[in-house]
C-alpha positions as CSV (number, residue, x, y, z in Angstrom):
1,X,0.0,0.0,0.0
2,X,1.8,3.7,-1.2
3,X,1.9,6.4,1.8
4,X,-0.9,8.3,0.2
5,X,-3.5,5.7,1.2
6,X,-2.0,3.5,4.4
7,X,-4.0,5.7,6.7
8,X,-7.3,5.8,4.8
9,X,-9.4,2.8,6.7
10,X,-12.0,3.1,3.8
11,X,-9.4,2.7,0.9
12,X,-10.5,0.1,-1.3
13,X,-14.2,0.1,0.0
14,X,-17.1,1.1,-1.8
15,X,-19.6,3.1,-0.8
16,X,-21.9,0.2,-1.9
17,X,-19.8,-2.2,0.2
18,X,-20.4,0.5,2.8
19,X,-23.7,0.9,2.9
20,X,-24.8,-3.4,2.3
21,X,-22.5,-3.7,5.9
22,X,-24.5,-1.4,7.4
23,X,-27.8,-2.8,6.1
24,X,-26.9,-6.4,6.9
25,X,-25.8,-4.9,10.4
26,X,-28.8,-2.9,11.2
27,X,-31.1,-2.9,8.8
28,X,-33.0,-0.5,7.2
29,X,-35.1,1.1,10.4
30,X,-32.1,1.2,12.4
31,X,-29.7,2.7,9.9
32,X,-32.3,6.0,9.9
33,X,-32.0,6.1,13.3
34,X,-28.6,6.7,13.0
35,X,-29.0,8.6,10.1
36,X,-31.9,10.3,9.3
37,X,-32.3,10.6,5.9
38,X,-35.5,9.4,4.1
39,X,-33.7,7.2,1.6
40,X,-33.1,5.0,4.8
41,X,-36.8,5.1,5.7
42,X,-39.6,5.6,3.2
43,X,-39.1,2.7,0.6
44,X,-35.5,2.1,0.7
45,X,-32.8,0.3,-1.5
46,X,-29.4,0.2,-1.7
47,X,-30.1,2.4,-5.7
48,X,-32.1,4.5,-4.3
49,X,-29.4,5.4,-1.3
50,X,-26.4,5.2,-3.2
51,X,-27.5,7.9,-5.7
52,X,-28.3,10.1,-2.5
53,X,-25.1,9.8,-0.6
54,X,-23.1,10.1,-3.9
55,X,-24.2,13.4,-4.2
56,X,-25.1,14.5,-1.0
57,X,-21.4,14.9,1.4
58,X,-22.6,15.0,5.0
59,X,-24.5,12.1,4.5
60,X,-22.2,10.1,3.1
61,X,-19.4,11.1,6.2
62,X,-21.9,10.3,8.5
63,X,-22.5,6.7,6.9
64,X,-19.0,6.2,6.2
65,X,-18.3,7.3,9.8
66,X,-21.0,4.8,11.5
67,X,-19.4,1.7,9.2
68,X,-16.1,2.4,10.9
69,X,-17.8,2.3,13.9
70,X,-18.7,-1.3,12.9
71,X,-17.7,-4.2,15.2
72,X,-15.0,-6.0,12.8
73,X,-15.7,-9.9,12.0
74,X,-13.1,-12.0,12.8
């Protein structure tokens, strides 16, 4: 791994990978009660949320910041 990336937890993970994680972890409910956004709540899918939090910064920190949070698997 080059310097420019080694302390970058999220290099080489998509936002999709991201956000399925999250979904498998919490589900849908949960995830908008960490993050309140309606993509999350009124009839969500992984589409529908990626095309938000593409284009949409503080959402998509807050979502990156809650994976990190993540218990890792072993």
């Amino acid at each position: 791994m080059d310097d420019q990336h080694k302390n970058n937890p999220l290099h080489g993970v998509t936002l999709k990978m991201v956000l399925e994680a999250l979904v498998e972890h919490y589900g849908w409910r949960e995830l908008y009660n960490y993050v309140e956004i309606r993509c999350f709540y009124n009839d969500p899918s992984i589409s529908s949320s990626l095309k938000f939090l593409r284009k949409t910064p503080w959402a998509r920190k807050k979502v990156e910041n809650l994976y990190l949070d993540l218990p890792k698997k072993s």
